[in-house]
Rosetta silent file (secondary structure, phi, psi, omega in degrees, C-alpha in Angstrom):
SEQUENCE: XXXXXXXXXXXXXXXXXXXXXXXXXXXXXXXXXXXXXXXXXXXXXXXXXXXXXXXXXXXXXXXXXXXXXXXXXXXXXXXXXXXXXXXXXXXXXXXXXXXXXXXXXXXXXXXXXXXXXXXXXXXX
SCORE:     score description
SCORE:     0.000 S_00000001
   1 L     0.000  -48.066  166.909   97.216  169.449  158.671 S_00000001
   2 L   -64.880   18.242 -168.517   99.534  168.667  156.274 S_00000001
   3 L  -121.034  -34.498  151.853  100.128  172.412  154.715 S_00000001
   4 H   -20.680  -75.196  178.989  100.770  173.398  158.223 S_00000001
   5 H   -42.814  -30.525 -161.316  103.864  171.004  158.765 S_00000001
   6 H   -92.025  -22.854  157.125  105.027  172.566  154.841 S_00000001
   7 H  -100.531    5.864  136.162  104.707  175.962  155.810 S_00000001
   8 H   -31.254  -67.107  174.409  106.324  175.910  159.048 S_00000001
   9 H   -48.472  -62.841  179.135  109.757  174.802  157.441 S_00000001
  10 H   -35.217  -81.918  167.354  109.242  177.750  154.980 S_00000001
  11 H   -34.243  -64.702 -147.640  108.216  180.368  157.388 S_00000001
  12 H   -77.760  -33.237 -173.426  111.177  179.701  160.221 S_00000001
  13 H   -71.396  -21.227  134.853  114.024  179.571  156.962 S_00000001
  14 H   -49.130  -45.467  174.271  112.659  182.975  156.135 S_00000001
  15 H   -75.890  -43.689  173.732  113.089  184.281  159.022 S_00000001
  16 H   -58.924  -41.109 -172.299  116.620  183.078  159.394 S_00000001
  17 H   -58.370  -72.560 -178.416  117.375  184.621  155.710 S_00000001
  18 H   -30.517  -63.505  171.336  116.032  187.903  156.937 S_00000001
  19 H   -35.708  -66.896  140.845  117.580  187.750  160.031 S_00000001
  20 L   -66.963   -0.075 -172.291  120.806  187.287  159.042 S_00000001
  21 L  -102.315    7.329 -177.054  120.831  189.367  155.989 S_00000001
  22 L   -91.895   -5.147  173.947  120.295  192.329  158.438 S_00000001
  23 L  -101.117   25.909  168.707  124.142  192.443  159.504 S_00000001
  24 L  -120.295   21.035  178.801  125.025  192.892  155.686 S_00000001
  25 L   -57.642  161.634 -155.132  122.795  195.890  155.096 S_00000001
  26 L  -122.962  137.688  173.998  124.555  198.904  153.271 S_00000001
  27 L   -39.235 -159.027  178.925  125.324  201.775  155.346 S_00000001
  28 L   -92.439  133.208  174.398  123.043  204.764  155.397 S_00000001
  29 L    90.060    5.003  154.919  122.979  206.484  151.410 S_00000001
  30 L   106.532  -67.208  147.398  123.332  202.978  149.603 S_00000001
  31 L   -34.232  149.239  179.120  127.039  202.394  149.836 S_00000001
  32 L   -88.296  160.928  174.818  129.725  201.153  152.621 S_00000001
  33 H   -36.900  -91.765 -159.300  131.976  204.075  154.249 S_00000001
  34 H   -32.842  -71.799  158.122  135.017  202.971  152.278 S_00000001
  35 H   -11.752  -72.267  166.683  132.863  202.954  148.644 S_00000001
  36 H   -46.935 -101.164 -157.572  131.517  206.455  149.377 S_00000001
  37 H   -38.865   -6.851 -175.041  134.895  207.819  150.345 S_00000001
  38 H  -108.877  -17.283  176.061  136.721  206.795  147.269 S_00000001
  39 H   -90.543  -15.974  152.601  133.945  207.703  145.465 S_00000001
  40 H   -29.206  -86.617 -155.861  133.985  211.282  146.731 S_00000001
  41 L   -31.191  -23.399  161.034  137.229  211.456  146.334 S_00000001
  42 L   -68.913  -16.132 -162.575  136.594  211.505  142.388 S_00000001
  43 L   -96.583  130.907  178.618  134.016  214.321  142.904 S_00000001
  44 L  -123.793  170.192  158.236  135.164  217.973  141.568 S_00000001
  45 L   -49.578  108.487 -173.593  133.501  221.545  141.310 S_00000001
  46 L   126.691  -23.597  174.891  131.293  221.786  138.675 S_00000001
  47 L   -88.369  142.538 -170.846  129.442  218.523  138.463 S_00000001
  48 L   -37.670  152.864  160.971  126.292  218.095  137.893 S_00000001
  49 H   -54.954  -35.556  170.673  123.659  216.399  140.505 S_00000001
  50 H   -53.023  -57.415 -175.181  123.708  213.542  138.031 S_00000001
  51 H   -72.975  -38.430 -156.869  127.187  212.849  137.782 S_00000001
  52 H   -84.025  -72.458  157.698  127.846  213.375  141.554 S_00000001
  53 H    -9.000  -49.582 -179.549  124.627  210.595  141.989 S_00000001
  54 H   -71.504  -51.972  175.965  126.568  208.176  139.309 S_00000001
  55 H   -74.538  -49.620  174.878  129.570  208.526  141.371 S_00000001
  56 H   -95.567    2.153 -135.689  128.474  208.091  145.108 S_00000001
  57 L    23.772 -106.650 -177.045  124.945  207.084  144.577 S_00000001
  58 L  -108.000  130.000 -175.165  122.250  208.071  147.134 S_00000001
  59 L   -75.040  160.135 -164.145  122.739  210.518  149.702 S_00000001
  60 L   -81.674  -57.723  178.260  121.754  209.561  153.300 S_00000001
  61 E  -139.002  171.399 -174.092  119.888  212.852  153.606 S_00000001
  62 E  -139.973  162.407  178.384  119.455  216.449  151.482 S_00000001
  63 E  -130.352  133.038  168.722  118.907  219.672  152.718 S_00000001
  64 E  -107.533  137.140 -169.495  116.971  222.424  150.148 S_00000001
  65 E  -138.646  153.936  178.091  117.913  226.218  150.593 S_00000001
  66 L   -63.246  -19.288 -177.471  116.644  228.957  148.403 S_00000001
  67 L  -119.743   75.725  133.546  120.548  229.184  146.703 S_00000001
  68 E   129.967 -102.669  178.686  120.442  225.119  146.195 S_00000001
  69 E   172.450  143.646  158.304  121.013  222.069  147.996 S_00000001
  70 E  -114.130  149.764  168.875  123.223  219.704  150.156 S_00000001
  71 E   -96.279  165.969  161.782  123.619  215.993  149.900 S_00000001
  72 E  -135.398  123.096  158.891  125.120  214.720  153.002 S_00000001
  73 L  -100.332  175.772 -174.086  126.780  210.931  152.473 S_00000001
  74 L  -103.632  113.171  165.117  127.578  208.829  155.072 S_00000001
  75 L  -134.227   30.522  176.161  131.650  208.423  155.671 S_00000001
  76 L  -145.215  106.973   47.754  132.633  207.138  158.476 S_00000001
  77 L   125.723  -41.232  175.181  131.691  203.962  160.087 S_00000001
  78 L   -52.188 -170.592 -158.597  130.561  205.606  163.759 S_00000001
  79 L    48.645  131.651 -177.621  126.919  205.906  164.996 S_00000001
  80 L   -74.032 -136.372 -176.566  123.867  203.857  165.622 S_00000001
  81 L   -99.658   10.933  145.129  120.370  203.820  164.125 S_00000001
  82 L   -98.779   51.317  165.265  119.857  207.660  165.193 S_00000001
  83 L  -103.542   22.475  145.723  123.151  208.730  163.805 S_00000001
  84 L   -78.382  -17.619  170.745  121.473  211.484  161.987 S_00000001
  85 L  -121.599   24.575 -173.927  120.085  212.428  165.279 S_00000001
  86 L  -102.559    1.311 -152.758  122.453  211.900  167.620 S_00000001
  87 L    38.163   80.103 -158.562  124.314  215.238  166.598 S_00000001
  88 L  -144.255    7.441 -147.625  127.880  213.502  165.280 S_00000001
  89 H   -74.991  -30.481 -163.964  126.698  214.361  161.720 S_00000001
  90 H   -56.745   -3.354  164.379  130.513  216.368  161.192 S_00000001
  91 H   -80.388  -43.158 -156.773  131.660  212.912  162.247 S_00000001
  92 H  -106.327  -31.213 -168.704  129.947  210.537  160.639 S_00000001
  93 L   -88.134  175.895 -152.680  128.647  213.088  156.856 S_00000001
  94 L  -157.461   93.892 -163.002  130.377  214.237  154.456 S_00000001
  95 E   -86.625  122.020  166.729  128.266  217.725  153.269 S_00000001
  96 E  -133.249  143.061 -139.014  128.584  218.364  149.437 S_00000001
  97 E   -98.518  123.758  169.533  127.172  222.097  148.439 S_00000001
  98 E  -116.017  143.147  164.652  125.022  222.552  144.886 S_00000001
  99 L  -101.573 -173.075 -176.263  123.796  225.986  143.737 S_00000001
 100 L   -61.919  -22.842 -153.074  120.228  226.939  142.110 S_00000001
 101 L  -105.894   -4.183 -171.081  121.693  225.726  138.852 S_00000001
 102 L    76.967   -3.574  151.572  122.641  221.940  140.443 S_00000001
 103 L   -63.102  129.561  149.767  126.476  222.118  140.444 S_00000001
 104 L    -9.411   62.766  162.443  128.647  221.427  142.682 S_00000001
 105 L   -62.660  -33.765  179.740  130.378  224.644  144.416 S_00000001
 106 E   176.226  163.792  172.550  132.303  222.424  147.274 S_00000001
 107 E  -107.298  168.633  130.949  132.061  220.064  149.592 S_00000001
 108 L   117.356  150.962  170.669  133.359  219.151  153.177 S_00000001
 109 H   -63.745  -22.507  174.530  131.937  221.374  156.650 S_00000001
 110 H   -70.328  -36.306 -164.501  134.032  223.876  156.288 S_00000001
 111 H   -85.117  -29.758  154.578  132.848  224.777  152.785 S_00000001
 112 H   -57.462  -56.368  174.728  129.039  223.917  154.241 S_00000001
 113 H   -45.219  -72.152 -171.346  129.332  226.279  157.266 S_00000001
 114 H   -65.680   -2.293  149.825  130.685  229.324  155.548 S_00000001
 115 H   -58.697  -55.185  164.490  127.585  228.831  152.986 S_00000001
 116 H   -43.966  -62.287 -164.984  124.932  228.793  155.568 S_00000001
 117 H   -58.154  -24.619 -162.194  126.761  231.630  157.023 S_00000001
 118 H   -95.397  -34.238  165.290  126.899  233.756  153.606 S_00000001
 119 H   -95.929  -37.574 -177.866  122.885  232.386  152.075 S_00000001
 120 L   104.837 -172.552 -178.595  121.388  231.937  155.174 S_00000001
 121 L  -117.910  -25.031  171.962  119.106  228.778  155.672 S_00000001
 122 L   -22.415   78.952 -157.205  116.008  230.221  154.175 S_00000001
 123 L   -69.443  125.302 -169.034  114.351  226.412  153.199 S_00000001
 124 L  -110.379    0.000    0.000  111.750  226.430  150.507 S_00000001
């Protein structure tokens, strides 16, 4: 009986840690909004997948196309726990554009769009 009463105490203080550690969770892609955007902001044409990784860390989602890849981070604060699916991403993402070789050509939707439009979507 008594290792009941000692894991009781245990159990319920867990649950409070957990519980509460769930409104300090890091945004979607590792990093808060603010973090991300400044670390962007540092990001040029030409860098590597590495370096662009070192500088924002992990992207909330990637997309693979036969001419490269996009990361998309998360940089703006809006959306719930679908806001990859709620279709807001030009709200909430931040698109940044790699070729076959893993550099950087640009970032940002405009610079996303007119890629799609000019490679196509063809996904491997």
């Amino acid at each position: 009986m008594k290792a009941k009463w000692c894991i009781a105490p245990l159990l319920a203080a867990l649950v409070m840690a957990l519980s509460t550690s769930c409104n300090t969770l890091p945004s979607l892609g590792g990093n808060s909004t603010s973090k991300t955007n400044k670390a962007l902001m540092g990001m040029s044409v030409g860098m590597n997948k590495s370096q662009v990784y070192q500088l924002a860390g992990t992207a909330a989602k990637i997309e693979g196309y036969d001419w490269g890849s996009v990361w998309f981070y998360k940089t703006a604060t809006g959306g719930g726990v679908n806001v990859l699916l709620d279709g807001n991403e030009e709200e909430n993402f931040t698109p940044v554009v790699f070729d076959n070789s893993n550099r950087v050509t640009g970032y940002g939707w405009k610079f996303y769009s007119q890629t799609i439009r000019d490679y196509g979507t063809g996904q491997f």
